[in-house]
Steps between C-alpha positions, in 0.01 A plus 500: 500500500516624170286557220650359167457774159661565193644799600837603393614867689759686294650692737825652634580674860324856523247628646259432237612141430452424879135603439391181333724218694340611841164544362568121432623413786217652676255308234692131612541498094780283352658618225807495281738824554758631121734703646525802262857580474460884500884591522519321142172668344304193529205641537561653107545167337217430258377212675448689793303808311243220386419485861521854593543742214618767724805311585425523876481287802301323665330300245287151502352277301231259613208279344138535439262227626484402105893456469581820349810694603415892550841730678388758748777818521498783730546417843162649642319344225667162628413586829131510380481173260633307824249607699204458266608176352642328864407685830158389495486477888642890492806433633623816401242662342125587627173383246506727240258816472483507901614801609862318628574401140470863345713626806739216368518558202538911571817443688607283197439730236704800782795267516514439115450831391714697805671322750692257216565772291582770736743328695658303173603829402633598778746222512567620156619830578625433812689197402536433131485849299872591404483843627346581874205733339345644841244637372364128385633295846312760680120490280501132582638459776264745667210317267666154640415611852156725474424114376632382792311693742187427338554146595614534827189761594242247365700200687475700796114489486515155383348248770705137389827656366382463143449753205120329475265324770667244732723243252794564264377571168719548142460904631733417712710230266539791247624766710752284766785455278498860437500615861722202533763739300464823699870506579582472104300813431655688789211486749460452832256375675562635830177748386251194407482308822185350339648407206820346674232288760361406181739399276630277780225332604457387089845332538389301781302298250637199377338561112680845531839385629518230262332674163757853560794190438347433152722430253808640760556612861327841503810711638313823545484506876909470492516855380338595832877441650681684199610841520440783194811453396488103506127513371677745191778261422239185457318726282768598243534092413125521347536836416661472126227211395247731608602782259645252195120354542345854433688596229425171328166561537517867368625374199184272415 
């Protein structure tokens, strides 16, 4: 059973985009899904930038008890408007200002501010910079799994398997997809078993398996199979986009 909104989820399939159609999932929301076509710079057309400015996915749009239409960018700040506007049994979420929430909301702020960031450039130097530059695939790739560890070590002590109290909360929304990639950023993780239980035990959910789908099949546990070489060669096809889209943007 679903629960009809006005929600439309501009998205596309990375680990950020991922963040909002599973939170939905979770929520039992319906809503309509754009496909941002990201290969084609979609996501720069003017129409889009009304919605997000930034030119970034995920995005939303939604409306106000009194009909108007507000947009809601930044995936942890999506994360947040879902649950204050529709988890109102705390679904995914605890009451806010009880200890749980702030402990929610800390984890939140750690992924958005370290564990996105981190790791995003390590798949930049590791997989999309046009020279190998150690110096950078080492700083966060290190920083990519000192990140790592601090999840598995506080999932170790964690009673239910979760990053906060016993249920699934947008803690752990935000930071699957990411972990979800490990193999992308060249980490193993033979050295998190906590983080491994973990992450597999969040597929098991039916909101998860079918939100990590949204708009495409989420491929990212096929790399798992690839060698370096292979996981190289898939890299070079998105490599040239990645550096034509920077030097457009240096030039604004």
């Amino acid at each position: 059973m679903t629960t009809k909104t006005d929600i439309t989820l501009y998205t596309s399939q990375t680990p950020n985009g991922i963040k909002a159609s599973i939170a939905l999932e979770e929520l039992g929301l319906q809503y309509e899904v754009h496909h941002i076509k990201m290969m084609e710079n979609e996501q720069k057309e003017q129409w889009f930038l009304e919605i997000n400015p930034n030119g970034r996915i995920p995005a939303i749009t939604d409306k106000l008890p009194n009909g108007q239409t507000i947009r809601v960018f930044e995936s942890g700040a999506i994360l947040e408007y879902l649950v204050d506007t529709y988890d109102k049994d705390h679904k995914i979420s605890y009451p806010r200002g009880s200890p749980e929430h702030w402990e929610v909301t800390s984890w939140l702020m750690w992924q958005m501010g370290g564990l996105g960031p981190m790791q995003g450039q390590s798949n930049h130097f590791k997989r999309y910079a046009p020279e190998k530059i150690q110096y950078g695939i080492d700083r966060y790739g290190n920083e990519t799994r000192r990140l790592y560890r601090t999840m598995n070590d506080h999932l170790a002590k964690a009673p239910h398997g979760f990053l906060v109290g016993d249920r699934v909360t947008v803690a752990d929304i935000s930071c699957w997809g990411w972990v979800a990639s490990h193999t992308w950023s060249g980490v193993s993780l033979e050295e998190f078993p906590h983080l491994e239980k973990w992450l597999k035990k969040l597929l098991q959910r039916p909101g998860f398996e079918k939100g990590r789908h949204v708009p495409k099949p989420h491929t990212a546990f096929d790399n798992d199979a690839l060698t370096e070489e292979e996981l190289e060669a898939k890299s070079a096809a998105t490599r040239g986009w990645v550096q034509s889209g920077m030097a457009a943007d240096a030039k604004k």
